[in-house]
C-alpha positions as a Markdown table, in Angstrom:
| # | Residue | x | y | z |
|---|---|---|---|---|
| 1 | Unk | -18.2 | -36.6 | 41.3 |
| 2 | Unk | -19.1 | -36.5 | 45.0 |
| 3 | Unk | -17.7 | -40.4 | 45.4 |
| 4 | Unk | -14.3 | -38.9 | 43.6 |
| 5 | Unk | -14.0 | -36.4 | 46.3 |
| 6 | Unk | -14.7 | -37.8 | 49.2 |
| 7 | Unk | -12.0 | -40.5 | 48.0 |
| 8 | Unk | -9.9 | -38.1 | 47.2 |
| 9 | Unk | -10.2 | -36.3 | 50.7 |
| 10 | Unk | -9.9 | -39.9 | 52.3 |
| 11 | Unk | -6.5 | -40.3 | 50.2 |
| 12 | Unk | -3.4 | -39.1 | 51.5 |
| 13 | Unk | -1.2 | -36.6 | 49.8 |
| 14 | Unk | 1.2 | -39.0 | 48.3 |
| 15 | Unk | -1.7 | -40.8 | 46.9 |
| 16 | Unk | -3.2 | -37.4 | 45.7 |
| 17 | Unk | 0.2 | -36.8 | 44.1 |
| 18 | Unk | 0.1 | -40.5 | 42.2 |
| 19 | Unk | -3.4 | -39.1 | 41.5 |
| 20 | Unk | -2.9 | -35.9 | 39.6 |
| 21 | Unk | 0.3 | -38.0 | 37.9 |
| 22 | Unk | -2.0 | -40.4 | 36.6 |
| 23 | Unk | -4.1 | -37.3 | 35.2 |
| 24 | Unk | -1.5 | -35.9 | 33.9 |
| 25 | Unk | -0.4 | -38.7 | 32.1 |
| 26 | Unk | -4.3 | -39.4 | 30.7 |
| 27 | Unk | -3.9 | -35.2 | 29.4 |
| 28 | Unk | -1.1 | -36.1 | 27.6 |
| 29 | Unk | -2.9 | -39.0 | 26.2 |
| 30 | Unk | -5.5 | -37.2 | 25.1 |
| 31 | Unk | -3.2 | -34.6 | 23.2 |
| 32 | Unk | -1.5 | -37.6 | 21.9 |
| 33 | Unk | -4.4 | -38.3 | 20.2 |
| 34 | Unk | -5.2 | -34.8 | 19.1 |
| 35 | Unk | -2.4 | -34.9 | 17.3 |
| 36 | Unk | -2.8 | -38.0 | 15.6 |
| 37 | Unk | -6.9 | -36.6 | 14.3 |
| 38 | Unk | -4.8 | -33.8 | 13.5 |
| 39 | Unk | -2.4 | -36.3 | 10.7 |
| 40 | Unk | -5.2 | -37.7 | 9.7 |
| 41 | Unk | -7.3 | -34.3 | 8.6 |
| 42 | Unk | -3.9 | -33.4 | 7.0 |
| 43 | Unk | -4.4 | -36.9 | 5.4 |
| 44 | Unk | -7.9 | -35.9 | 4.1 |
| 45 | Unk | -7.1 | -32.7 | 3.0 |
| 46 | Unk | -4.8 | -34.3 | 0.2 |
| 47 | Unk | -6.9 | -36.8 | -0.6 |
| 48 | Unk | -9.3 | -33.5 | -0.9 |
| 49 | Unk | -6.8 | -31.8 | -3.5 |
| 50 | Unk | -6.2 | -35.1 | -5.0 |
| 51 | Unk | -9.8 | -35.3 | -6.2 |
| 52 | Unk | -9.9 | -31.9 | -7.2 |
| 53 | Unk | -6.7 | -32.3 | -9.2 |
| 54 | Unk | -8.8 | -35.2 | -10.9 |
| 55 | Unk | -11.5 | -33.5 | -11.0 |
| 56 | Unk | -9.5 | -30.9 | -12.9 |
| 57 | Unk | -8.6 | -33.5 | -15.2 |
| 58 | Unk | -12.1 | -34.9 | -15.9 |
| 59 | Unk | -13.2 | -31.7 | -16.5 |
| 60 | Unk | -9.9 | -30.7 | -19.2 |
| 61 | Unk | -10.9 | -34.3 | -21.1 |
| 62 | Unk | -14.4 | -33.2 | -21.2 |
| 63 | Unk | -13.8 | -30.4 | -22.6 |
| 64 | Unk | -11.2 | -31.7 | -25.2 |
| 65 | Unk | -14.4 | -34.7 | -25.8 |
| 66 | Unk | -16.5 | -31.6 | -26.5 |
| 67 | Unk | -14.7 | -30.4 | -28.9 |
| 68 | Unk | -14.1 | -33.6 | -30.9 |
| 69 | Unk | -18.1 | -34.2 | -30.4 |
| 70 | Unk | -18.8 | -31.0 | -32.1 |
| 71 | Unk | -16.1 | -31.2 | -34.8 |
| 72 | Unk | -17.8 | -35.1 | -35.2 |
| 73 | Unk | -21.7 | -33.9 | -35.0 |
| 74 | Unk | -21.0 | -31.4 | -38.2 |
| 75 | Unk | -20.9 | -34.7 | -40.1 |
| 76 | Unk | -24.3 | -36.1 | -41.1 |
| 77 | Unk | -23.5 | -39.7 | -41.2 |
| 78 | Unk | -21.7 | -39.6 | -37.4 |
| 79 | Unk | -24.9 | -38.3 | -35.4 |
| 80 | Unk | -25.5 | -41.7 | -33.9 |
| 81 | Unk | -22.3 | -42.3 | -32.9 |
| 82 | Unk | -21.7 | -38.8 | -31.4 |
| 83 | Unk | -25.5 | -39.7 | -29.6 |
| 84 | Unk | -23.7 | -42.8 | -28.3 |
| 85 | Unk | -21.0 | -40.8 | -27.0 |
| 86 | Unk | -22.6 | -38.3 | -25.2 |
| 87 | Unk | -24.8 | -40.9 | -23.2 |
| 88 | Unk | -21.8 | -42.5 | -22.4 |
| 89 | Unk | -19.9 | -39.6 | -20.8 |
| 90 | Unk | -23.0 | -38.1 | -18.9 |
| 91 | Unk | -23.2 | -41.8 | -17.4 |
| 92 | Unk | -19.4 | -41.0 | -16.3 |
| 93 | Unk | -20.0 | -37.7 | -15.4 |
| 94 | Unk | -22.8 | -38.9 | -13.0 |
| 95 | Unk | -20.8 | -41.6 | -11.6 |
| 96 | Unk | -18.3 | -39.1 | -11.2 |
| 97 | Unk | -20.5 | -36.5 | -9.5 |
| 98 | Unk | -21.7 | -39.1 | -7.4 |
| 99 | Unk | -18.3 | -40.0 | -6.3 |
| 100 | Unk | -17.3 | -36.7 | -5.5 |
| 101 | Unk | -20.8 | -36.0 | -3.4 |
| 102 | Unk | -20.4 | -39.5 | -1.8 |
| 103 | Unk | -16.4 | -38.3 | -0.9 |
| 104 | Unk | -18.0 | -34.8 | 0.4 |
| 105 | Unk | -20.6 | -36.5 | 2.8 |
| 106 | Unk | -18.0 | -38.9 | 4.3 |
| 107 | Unk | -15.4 | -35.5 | 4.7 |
| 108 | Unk | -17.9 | -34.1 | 6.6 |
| 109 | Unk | -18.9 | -36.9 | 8.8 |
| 110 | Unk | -15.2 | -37.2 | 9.2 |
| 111 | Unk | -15.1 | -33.5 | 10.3 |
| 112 | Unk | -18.1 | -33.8 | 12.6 |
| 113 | Unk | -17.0 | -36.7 | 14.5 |
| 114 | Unk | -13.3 | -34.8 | 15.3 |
| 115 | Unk | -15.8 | -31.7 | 16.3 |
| 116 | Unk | -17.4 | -34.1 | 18.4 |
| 117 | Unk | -14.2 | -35.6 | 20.0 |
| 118 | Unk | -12.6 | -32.2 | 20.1 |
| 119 | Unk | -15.2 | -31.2 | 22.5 |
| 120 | Unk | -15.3 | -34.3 | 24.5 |
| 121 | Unk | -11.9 | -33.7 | 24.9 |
| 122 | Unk | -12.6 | -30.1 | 25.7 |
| 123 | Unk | -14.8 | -31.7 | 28.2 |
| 124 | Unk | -12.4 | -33.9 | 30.1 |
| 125 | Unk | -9.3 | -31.7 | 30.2 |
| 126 | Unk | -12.3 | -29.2 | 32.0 |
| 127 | Unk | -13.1 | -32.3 | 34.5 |
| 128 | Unk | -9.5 | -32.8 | 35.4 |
| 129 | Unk | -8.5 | -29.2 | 35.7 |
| 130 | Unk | -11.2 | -29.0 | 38.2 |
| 131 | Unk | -10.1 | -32.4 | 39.9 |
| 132 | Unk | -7.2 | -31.0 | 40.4 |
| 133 | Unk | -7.9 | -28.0 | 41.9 |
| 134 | Unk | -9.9 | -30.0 | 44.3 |
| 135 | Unk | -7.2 | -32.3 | 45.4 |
| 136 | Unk | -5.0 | -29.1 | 45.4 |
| 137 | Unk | -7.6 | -27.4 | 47.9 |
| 138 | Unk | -7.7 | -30.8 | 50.0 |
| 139 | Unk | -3.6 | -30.6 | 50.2 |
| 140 | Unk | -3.8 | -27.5 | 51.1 |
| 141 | Unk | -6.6 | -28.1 | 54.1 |
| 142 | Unk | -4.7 | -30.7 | 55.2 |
| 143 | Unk | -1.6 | -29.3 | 55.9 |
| 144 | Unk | -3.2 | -26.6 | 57.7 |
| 145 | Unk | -4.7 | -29.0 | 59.9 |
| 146 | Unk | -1.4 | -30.9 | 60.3 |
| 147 | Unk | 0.1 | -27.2 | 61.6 |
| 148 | Unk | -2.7 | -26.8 | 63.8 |
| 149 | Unk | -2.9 | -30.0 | 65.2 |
| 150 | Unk | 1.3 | -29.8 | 65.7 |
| 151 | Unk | 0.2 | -26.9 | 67.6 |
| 152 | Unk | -2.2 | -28.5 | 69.9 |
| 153 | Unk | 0.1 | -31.1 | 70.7 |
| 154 | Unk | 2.8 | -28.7 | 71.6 |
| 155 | Unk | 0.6 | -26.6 | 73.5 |
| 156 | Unk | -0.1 | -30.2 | 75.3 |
| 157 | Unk | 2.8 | -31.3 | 75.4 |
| 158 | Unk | 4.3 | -28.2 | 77.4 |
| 159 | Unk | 1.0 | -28.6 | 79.8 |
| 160 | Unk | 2.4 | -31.6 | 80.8 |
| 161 | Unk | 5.6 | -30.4 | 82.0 |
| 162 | Unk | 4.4 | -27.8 | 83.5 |
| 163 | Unk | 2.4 | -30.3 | 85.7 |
| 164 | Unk | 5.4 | -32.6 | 86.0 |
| 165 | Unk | 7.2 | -29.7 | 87.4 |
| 166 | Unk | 4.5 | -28.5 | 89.9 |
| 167 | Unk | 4.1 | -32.7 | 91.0 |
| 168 | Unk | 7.5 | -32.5 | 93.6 |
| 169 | Unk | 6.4 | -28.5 | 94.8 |
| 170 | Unk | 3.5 | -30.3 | 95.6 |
| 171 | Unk | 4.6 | -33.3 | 97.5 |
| 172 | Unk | 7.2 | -30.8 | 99.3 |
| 173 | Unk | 4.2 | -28.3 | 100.3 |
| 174 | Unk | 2.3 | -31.1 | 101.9 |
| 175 | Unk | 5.2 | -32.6 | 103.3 |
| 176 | Unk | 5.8 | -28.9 | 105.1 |
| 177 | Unk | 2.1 | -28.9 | 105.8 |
| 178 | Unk | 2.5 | -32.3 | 107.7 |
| 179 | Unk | 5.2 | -31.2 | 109.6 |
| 180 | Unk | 3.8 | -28.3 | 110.8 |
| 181 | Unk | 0.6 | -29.8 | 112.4 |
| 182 | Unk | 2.8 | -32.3 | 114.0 |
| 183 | Unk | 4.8 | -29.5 | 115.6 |
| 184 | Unk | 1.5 | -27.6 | 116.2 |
| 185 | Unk | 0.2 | -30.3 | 118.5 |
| 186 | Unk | 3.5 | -31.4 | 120.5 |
């Protein structure tokens, strides 16, 4: 941070303006690709409702299954086959189950890595707001040293007439002096 400043003091306010362009265009960057986590939580939303729809689904054929199973396990000479059944749906209601949990823990992975990149983002929109303001403050410095130092050299500047003007009062004053020890001493 310290190395960025003092190049940034060292810079000169054209190249602090390219700066704070070149942050401005990495901010829009970043919300850029804000917006593009943002599609693809959209995305995962529908995919969300999409598995509850079939989840819906699962659940209206089970129930529809349970029925037959019952009607079927009132006959005597069908128990095995309803047995059968049974296993074979809770296999594909675990498989289903397991799905859904495995769908769940990738959501919220998916989830907690935009939290995490929401608040690195957070992060560096923070670091260039206050890079900015620092090369703002080192604008602003500057140009009040340019006004004072434009007021130096004027202040010189007139010195130096004013001497330039007093040079030929001078050499007449001496001149006069000259003259008036000569005339003393005839």
């Amino acid at each position: 941070m310290n190395s960025n400043l003092a190049k940034i003091q060292e810079n000169t306010v054209e190249e602090n303006s390219i700066l704070i362009e070149q942050n401005i265009g990495k901010i829009n960057e970043i919300l850029t690709y804000n917006k593009e986590q943002d599609k693809l939580i959209l995305r995962n939303l529908a995919k969300n409702q999409e598995q509850d729809s079939r989840l819906d689904t699962i659940e209206s054929r089970t129930r529809s299954v349970e029925t037959n199973l019952s009607s079927q396990m009132r006959a005597v000479q069908a128990q095995e086959a309803v047995i059968t059944m049974l296993s074979n749906k809770n296999s594909e209601y675990s498989a289903v189950i397991s799905q859904i949990n495995s769908k769940s823990e990738k959501i919220d992975k998916l989830v907690d890595e935009l939290d995490e990149k929401q608040a690195l983002q957070a992060k560096l929109i923070n670091d260039l707001n206050e890079k900015n303001k620092s090369v703002t403050n080192i604008v602003n410095d500057n140009s009040k040293t340019v006004k004072t130092l434009r007021g130096e050299l004027s202040t010189i500047r007139e010195e130096k007439a004013d001497r330039k003007m007093l040079l030929p009062l001078w050499i007449i004053s001496g001149v006069a002096l000259v003259a008036a020890v000569v005339q003393f001493f005839m």
